[in-house]
C-alpha positions as CSV (number, residue, x, y, z in Angstrom):
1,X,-19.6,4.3,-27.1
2,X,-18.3,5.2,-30.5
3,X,-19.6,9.3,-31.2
4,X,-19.4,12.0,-33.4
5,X,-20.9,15.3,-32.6
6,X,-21.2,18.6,-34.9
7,X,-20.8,22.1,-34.0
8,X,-20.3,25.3,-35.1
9,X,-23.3,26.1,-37.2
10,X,-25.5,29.0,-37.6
11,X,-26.8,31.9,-39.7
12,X,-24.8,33.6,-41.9
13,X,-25.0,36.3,-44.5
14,X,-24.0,35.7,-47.8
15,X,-19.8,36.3,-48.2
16,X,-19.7,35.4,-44.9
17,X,-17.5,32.3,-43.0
18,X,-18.0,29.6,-40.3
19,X,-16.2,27.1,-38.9
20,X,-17.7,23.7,-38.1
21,X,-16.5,21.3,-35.5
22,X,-16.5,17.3,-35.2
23,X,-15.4,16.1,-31.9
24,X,-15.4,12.3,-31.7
25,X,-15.5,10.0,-28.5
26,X,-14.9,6.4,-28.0
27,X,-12.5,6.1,-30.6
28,X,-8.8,7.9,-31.1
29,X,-9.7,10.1,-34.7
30,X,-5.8,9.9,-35.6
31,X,-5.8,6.5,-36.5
32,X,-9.0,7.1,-38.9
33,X,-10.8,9.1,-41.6
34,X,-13.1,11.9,-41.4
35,X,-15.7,13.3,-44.1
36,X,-18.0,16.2,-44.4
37,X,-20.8,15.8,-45.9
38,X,-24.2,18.1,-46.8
39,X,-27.5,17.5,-47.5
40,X,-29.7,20.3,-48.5
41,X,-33.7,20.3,-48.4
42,X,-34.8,18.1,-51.0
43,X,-31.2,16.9,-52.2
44,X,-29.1,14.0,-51.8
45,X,-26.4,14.0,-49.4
46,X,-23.6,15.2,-50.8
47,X,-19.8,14.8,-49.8
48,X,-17.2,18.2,-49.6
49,X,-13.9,16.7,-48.1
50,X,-12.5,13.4,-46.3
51,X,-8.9,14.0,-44.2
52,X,-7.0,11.3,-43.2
53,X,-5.9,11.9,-39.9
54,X,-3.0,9.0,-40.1
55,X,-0.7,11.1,-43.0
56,X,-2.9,14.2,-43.0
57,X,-3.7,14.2,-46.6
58,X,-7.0,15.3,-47.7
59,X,-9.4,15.4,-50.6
60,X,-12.0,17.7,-51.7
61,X,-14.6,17.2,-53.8
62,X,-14.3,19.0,-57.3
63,X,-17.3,21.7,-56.3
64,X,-16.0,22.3,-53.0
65,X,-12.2,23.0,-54.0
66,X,-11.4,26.9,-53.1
67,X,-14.2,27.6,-50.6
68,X,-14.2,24.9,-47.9
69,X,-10.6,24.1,-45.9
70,X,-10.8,20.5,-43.9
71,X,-8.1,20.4,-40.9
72,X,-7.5,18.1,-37.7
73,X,-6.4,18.5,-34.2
74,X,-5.7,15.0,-33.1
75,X,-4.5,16.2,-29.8
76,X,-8.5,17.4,-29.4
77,X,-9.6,14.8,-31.2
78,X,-11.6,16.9,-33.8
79,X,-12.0,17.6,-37.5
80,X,-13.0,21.1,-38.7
81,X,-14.1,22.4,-42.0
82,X,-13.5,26.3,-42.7
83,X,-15.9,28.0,-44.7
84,X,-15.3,30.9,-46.5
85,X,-17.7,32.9,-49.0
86,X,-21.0,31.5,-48.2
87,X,-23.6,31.2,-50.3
88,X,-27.1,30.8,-50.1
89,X,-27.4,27.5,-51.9
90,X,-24.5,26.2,-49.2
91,X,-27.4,25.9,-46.8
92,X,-28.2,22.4,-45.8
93,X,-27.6,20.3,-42.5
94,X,-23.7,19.6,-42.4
95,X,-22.1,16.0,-41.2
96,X,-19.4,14.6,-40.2
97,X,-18.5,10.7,-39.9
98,X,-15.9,8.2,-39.5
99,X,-14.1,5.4,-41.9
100,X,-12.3,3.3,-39.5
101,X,-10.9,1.2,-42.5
102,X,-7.6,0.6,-43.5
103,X,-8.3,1.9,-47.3
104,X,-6.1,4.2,-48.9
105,X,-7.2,6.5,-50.7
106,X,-10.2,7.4,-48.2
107,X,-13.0,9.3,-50.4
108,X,-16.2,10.1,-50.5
109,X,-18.6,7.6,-50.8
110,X,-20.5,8.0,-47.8
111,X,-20.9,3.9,-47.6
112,X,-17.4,3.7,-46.7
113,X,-18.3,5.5,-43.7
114,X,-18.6,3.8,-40.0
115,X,-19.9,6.3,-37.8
116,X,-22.2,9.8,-38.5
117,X,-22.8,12.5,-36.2
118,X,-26.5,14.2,-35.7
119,X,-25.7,17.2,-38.3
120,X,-25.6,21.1,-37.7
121,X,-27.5,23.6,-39.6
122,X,-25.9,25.9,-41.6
123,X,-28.0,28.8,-43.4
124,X,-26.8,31.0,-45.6
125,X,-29.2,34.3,-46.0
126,X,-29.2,36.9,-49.4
């Protein structure tokens, strides 16, 4: 069965970094996409950065360029997102999913996406 689990979130002072994890089983991540995604409390979800794991190009959203760093390791099958210089207003419940399409470019429009993992809270104190 196809599945996408999050890790890596926490508490964090303001200025501070973490590193999130999306491990996938059931399916081989190289030969797909992968997105981040945010929602915070009473927002709508919001995307920060897709990487295509077939040529290893990437894309970041326009508000997310400098902070946030998207990387793969196929050989562990997992997608990270680096974040550096937290902020309190970058607290919300962080995803990952899937686009196991064929489209190129892969963005961010989280209805091209297949498969979504459960989320991982990040929370970013003052």
């Amino acid at each position: 069965q196809e599945k996408l689990v999050e890790s890596g979130g926490g508490l964090v002072q303001a200025g501070g970094s973490l590193r999130l994890s999306c491990v996938a089983s059931g399916f081989i991540l190289g030969h797909f996409a992968v997105g981040w995604f945010r929602q915070a409390p009473g927002k709508e979800r919001e995307g920060i950065s897709c990487i295509s794991n077939k040529d290893g190009t990437s894309y970041y959203a326009e508000s997310m360029k400098g902070r946030f760093t998207i990387s793969s390791d196929i050989a562990k099958n997992t997608v990270y997102l680096e974040m550096n210089s937290l902020k309190p207003e970058d607290t919300a419940v962080y995803y990952c999913a899937a686009d196991l399409s064929t489209r190129s470019p892969y963005g961010l429009d989280e209805w091209d996406y297949d498969y979504w993992g459960q989320g991982t809270q990040v929370t970013v104190s003052s």
